[in-house]
C-alpha positions as a Markdown table, in Angstrom:
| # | Residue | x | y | z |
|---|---|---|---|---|
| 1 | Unk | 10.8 | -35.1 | -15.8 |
| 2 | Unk | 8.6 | -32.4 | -17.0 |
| 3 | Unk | 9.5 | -31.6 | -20.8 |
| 4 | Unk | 6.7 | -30.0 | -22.4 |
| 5 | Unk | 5.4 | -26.6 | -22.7 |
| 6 | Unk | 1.9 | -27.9 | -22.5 |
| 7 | Unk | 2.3 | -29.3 | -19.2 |
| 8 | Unk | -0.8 | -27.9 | -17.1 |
| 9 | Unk | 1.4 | -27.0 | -14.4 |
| 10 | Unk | 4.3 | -25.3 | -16.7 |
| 11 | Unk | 1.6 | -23.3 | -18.4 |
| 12 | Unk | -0.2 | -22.3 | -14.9 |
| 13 | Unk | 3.8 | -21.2 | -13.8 |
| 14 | Unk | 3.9 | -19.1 | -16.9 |
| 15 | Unk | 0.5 | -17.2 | -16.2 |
| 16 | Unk | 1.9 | -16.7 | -12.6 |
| 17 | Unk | 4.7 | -15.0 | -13.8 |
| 18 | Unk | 3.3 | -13.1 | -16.7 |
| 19 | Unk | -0.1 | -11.9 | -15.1 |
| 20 | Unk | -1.3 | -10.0 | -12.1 |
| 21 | Unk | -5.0 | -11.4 | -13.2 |
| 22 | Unk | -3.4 | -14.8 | -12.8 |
| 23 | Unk | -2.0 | -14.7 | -9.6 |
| 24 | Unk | -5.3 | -12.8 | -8.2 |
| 25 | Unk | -7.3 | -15.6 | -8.9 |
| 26 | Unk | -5.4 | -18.5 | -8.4 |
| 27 | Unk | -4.1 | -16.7 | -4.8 |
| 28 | Unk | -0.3 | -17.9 | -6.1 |
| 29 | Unk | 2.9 | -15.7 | -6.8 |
| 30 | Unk | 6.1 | -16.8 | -8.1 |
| 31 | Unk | 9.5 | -16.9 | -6.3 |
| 32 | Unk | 12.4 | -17.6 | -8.5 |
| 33 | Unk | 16.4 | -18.3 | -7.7 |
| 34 | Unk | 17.7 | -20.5 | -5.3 |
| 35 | Unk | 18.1 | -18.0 | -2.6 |
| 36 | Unk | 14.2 | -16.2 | -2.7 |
| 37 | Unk | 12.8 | -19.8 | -2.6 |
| 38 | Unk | 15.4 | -20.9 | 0.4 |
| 39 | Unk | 14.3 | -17.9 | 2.1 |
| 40 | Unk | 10.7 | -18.9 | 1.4 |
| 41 | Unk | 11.5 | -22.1 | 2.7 |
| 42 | Unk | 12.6 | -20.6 | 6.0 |
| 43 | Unk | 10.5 | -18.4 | 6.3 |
| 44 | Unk | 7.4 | -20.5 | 6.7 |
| 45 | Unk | 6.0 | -19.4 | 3.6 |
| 46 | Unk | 3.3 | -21.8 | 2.1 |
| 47 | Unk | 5.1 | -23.8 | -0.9 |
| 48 | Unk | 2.4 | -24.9 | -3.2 |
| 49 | Unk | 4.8 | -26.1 | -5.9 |
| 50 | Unk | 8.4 | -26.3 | -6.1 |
| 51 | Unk | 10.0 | -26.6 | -10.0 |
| 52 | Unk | 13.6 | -27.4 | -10.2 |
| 53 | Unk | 15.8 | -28.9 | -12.9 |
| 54 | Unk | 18.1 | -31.9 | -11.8 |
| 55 | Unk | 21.3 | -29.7 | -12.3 |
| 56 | Unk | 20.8 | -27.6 | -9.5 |
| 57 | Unk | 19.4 | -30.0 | -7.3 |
| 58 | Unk | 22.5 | -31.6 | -8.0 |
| 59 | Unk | 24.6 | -28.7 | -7.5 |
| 60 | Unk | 22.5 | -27.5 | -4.3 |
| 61 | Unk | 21.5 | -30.4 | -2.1 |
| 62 | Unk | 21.0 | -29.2 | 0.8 |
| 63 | Unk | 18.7 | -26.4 | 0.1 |
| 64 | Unk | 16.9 | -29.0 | -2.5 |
| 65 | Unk | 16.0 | -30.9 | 0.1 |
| 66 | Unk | 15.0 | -28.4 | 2.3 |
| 67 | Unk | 12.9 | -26.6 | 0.0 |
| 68 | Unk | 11.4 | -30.4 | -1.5 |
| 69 | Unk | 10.7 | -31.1 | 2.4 |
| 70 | Unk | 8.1 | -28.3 | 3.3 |
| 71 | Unk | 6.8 | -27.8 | -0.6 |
| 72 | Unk | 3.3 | -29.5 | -1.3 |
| 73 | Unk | 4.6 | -30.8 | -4.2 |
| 74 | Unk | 8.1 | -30.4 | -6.2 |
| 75 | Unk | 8.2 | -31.2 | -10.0 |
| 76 | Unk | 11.6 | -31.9 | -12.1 |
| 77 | Unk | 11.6 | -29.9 | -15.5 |
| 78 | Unk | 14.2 | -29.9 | -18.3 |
| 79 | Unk | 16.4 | -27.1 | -18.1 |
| 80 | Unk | 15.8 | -26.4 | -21.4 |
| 81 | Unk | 12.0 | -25.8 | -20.7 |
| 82 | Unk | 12.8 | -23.8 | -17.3 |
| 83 | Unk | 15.2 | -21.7 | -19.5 |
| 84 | Unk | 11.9 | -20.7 | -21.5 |
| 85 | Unk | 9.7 | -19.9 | -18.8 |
| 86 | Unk | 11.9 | -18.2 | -16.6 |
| 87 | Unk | 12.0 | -14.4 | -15.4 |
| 88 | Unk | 15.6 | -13.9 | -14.9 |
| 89 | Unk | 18.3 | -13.3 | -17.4 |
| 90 | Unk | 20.7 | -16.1 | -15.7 |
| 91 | Unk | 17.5 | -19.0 | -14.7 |
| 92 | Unk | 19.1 | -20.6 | -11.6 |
| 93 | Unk | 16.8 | -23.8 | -12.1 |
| 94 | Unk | 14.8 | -23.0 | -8.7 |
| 95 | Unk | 11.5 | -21.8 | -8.6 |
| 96 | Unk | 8.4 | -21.9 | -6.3 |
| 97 | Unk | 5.0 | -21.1 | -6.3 |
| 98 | Unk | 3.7 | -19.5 | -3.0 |
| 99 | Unk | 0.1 | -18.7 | -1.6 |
| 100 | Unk | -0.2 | -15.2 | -1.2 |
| 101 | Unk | -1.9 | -15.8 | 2.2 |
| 102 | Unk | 1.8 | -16.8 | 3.6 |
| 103 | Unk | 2.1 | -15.2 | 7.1 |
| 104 | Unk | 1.6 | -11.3 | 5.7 |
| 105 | Unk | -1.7 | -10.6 | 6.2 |
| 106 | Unk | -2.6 | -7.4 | 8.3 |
| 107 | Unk | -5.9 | -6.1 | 9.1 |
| 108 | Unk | -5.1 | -3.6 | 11.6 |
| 109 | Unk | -2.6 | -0.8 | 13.1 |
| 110 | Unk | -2.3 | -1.2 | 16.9 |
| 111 | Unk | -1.5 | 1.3 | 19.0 |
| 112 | Unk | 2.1 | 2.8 | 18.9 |
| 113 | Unk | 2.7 | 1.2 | 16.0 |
| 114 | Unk | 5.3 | 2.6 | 12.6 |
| 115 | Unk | 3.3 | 2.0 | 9.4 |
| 116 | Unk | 4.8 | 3.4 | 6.0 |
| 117 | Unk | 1.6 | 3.6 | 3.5 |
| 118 | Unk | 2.3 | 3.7 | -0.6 |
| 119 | Unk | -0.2 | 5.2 | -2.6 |
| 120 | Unk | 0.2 | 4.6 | -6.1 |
| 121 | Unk | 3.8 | 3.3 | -6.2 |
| 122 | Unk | 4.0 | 2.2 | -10.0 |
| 123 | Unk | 7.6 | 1.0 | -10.1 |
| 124 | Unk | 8.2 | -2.8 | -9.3 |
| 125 | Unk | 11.8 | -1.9 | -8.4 |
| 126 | Unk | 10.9 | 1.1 | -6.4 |
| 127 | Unk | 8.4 | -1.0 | -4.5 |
| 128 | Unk | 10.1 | -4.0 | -3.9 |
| 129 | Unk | 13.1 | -2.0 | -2.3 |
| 130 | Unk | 10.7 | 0.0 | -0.4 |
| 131 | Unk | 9.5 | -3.6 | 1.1 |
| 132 | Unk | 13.2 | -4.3 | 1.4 |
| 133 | Unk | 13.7 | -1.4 | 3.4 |
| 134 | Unk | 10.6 | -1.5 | 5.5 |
| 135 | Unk | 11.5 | -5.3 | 6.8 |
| 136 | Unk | 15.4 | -3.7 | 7.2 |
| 137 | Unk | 14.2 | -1.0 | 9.7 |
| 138 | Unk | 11.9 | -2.6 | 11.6 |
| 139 | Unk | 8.6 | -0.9 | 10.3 |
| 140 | Unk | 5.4 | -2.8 | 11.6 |
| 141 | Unk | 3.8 | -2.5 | 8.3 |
| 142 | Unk | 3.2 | -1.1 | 4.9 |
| 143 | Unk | -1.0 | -0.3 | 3.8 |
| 144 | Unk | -0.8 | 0.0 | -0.3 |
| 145 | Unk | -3.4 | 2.0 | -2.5 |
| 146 | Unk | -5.5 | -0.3 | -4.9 |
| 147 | Unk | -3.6 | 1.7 | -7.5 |
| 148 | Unk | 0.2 | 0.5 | -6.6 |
| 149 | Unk | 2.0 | -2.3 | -8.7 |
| 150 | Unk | 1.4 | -6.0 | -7.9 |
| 151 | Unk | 3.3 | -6.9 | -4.6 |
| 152 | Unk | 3.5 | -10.2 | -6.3 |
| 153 | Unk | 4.9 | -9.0 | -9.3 |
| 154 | Unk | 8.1 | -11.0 | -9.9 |
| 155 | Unk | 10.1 | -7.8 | -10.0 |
| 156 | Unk | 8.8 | -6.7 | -7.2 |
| 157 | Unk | 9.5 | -10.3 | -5.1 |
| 158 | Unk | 13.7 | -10.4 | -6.4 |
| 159 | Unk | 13.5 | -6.2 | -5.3 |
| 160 | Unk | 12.0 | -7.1 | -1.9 |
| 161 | Unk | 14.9 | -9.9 | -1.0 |
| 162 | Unk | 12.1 | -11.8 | 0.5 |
| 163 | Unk | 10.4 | -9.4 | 2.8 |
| 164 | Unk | 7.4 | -10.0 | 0.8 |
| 165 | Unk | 7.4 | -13.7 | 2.7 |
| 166 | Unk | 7.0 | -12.2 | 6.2 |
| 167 | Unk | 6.2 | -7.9 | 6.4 |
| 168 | Unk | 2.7 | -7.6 | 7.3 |
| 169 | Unk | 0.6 | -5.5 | 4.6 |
| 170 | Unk | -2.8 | -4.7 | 4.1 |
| 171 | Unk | -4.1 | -2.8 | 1.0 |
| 172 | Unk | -6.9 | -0.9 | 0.7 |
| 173 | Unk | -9.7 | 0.0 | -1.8 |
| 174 | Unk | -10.2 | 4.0 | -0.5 |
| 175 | Unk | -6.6 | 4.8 | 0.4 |
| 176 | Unk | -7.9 | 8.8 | 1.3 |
| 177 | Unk | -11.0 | 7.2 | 2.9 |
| 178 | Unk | -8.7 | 5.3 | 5.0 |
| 179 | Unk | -6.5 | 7.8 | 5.9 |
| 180 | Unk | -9.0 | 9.8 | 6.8 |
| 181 | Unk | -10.5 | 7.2 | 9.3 |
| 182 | Unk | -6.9 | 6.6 | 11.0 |
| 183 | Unk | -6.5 | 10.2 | 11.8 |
| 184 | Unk | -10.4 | 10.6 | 13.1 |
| 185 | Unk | -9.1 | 8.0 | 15.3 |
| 186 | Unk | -6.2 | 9.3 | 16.9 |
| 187 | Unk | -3.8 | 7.4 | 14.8 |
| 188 | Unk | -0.5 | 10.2 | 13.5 |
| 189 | Unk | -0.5 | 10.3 | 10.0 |
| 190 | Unk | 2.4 | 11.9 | 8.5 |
| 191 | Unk | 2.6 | 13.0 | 4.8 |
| 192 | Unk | 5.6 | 13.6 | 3.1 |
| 193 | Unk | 5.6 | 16.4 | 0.6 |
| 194 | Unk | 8.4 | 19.1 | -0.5 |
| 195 | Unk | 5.7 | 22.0 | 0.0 |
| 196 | Unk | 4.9 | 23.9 | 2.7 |
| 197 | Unk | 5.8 | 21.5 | 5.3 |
| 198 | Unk | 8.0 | 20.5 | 8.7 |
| 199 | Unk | 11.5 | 19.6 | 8.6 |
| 200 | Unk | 11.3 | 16.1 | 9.2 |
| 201 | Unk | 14.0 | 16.3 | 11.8 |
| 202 | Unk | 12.5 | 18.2 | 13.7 |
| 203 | Unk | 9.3 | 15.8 | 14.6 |
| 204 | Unk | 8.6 | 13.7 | 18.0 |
| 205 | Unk | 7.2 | 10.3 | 16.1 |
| 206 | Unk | 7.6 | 8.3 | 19.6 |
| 207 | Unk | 4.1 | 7.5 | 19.7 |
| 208 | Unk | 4.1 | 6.1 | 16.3 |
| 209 | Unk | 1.9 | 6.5 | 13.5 |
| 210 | Unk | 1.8 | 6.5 | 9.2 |
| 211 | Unk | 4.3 | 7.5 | 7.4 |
| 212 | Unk | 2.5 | 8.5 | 3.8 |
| 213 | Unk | 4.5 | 8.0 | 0.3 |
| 214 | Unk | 3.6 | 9.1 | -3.1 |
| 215 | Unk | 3.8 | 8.3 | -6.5 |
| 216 | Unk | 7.1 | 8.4 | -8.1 |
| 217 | Unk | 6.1 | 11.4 | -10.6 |
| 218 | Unk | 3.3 | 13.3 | -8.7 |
| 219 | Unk | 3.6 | 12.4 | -5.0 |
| 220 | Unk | 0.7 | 12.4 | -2.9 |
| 221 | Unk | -3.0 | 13.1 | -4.2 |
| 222 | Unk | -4.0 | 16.6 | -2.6 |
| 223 | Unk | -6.8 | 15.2 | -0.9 |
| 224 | Unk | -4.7 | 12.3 | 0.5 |
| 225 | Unk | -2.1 | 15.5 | 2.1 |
| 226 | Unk | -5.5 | 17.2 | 3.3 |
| 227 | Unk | -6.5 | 13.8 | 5.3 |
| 228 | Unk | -3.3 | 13.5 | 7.4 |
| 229 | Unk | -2.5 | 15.0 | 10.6 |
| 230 | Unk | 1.0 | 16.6 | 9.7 |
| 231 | Unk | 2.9 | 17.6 | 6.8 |
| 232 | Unk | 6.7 | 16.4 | 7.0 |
| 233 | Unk | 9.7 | 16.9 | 4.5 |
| 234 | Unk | 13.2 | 16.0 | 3.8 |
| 235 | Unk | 15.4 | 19.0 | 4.2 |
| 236 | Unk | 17.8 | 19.0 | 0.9 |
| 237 | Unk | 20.6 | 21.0 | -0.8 |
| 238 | Unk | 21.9 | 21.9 | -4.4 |
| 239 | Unk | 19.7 | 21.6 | -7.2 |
| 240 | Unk | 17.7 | 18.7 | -6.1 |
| 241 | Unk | 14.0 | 18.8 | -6.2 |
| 242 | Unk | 13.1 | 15.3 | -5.3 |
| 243 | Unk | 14.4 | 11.8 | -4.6 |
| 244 | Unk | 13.8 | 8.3 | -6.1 |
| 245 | Unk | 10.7 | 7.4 | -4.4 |
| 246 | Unk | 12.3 | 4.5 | -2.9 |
| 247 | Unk | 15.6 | 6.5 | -1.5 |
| 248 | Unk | 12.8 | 9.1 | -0.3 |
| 249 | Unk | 11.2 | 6.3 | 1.5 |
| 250 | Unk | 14.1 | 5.0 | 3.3 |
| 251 | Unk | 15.1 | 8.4 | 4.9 |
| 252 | Unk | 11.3 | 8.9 | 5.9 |
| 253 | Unk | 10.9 | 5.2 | 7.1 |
| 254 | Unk | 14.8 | 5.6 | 9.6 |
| 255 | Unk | 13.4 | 8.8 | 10.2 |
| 256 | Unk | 10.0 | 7.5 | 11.6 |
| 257 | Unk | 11.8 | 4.4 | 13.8 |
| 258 | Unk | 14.8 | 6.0 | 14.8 |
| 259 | Unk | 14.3 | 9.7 | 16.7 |
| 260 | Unk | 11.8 | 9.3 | 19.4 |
| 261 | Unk | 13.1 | 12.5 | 20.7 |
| 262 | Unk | 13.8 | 14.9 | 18.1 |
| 263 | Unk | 16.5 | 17.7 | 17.8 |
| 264 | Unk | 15.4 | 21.2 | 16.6 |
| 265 | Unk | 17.2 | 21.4 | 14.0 |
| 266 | Unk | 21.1 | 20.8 | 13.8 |
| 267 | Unk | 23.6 | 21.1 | 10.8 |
| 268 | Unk | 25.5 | 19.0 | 8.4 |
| 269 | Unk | 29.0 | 20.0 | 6.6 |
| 270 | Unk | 28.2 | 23.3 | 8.1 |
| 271 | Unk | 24.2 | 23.5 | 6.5 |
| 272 | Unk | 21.7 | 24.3 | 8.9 |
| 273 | Unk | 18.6 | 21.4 | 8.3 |
C-alpha cells in the first residue's frame, strides 16, 4: 500500500490533476469516482494507472475487478493519502489515469456529417456539459479553438459523464482559418449569434454541417461570423438576451440533428417563432 506523498506516482497523479502543462506532456488525464473510471473501463479507454484504496475495492468488487483487469497497472493507497490528493469534495477511493489518445481522436469531417465547434469556451462546467450533450444527441463531433479550457480538465471530465472517453474531437490551432477552409469546401457552417440572423427553426440542416458556438461572455469573434456560410439564432421571449452557453448549445445542437425538413416558422403558447 502506497502511504506517502512522495510516492513518484502520487506526485505525478497530483500534477495530472492540478495542471493542464502536466497532462499535455505526459499525454495523461485524470478520471475520478467509481462510476467515470467504470465507464472508462467500458468504454475501451486506455487505463494507464488505476489508484484505489482497499475500502472501496472492498465495497465494489465487481467493478474493482473490472477496472484492475484492463488497467496497466493498479496501485493500493491509503485513504488517508487519496483523501489528500483528490478532486472531489466526497473522494470515492477510485481513480484512473487515462491516455488522452483513448479512441477520440478526429482528424476530419466527412460528408453529411453534424459537427458543433467551440471557440473559446472558458467554463469547465459549461464545456463538459456541452460534451455531455453532444455524445446525448448523436453529434459526430466537436472541433475546439486552441483558446477553450482543457478537455481534460477534471471538471470538465465529471461535467462530460464520460463522453470525453468516446466523442470524437479535434482542436485546432486557427479556429477562423479553419472555418474558413470548411466553407471554401462546401462544408455548411452555421454560426449562432443573436444579431441579424435566421430563425434557427426555420433552417433545412439535412445535409449536415458545423454548428459554431461562442464564448460564454462575447460569443463568436467577428471574423469567425464573417467565415461561415449562414448566420442562425434562437428565437426568445421576455427579457432574455442570451443563454448559458451550454443551454444555448443544446437547443442549437437538437436543432442541427433533429429537423431535416424545417417548418417556416410555427408558434408556441400562442408566440409566433
Amino acid at each position: 500500500m502506497i502511504t506517502s506523498k512522495d510516492n513518484e506516482l502520487i506526485k505525478e497523479t497530483a500534477k495530472l490533476i492540478k495542471s493542464a502543462k502536466a497532462r499535455k506532456d505526459k499525454h495523461l488525464f485524470v478520471a475520478e469516482g467509481l462510476r467515470l473510471c467504470r465507464d472508462a473501463a467500458e468504454s475501451g479507454a486506455h487505463i494507464v494507472f488505476f489508484l484505489y484504496t482497499g475500502q472501496a475495492a472492498e465495497k465494489n468488487k465487481d467493478d474493482f475487478a473490472l477496472i484492475r483487469s484492463v488497467a496497466d497497472k493498479s496501485e493500493e493507497i491509503s485513504r488517508e493519502l487519496y483523501n489528500k490528493i483528490s478532486d472531489t469534495n466526497s473522494p470515492q477511493g477510485f481513480l484512473c489515469a487515462i491516455d488522452t489518445g483513448s479512441n477520440t481522436a478526429m482528424s476530419e469531417i466527412k460528408s453529411g456529417g453534424k459537427y458543433a465547434a467551440l471557440e473559446n469556451i472558458q467554463d469547465p462546467s459549461n464545456l463538459g456539459t456541452i460534451l455531455r450533450t453532444a455524445e446525448a444527441l448523436g453529434i459526430d463531433g466537436v472541433i475546439l479553438s486552441h483558446d477553450c479550457c482543457d478537455i481534460y480538465s477534471p471538471k470538465v471530465v465529471r461535467g462530460s459523464m464520460g463522453a470525453v472517453f468516446r466523442l470524437p474531437f479535434m482542436q485546432t490551432e486557427d479556429f477562423t482559418a479553419w472555418i474558413q477552409e470548411c466553407t471554401a469546401t462546401g462544408v455548411s457552417t452555421y454560426a449562432s449569434t443573436p444579431h441579424e440572423a435566421e430563425n434557427i427553426r426555420q433552417i433545412d440542416f439535412s445535409g449536415g454541417g458545423i454548428m459554431l458556438i461562442g464564448n460564454e461572455g462575447n460569443g463568436l469573434k467577428s471574423e469567425t461570423i464573417e467565415a461561415c456560410t449562414r448566420r442562425v439564432k434562437i428565437p426568445m421571449f421576455g427579457r432574455a438576451e442570451s443563454l448559458n452557453a451550454a443551454a444555448a448549445a443544446a437547443i442549437l445542437m437538437y436543432e442541427l440533428m433533429n429537423h431535416s425538413e424545417r417548418k417556416q416558422g410555427g408558434e408556441f403558447f400562442g408566440r409566433k417563432y
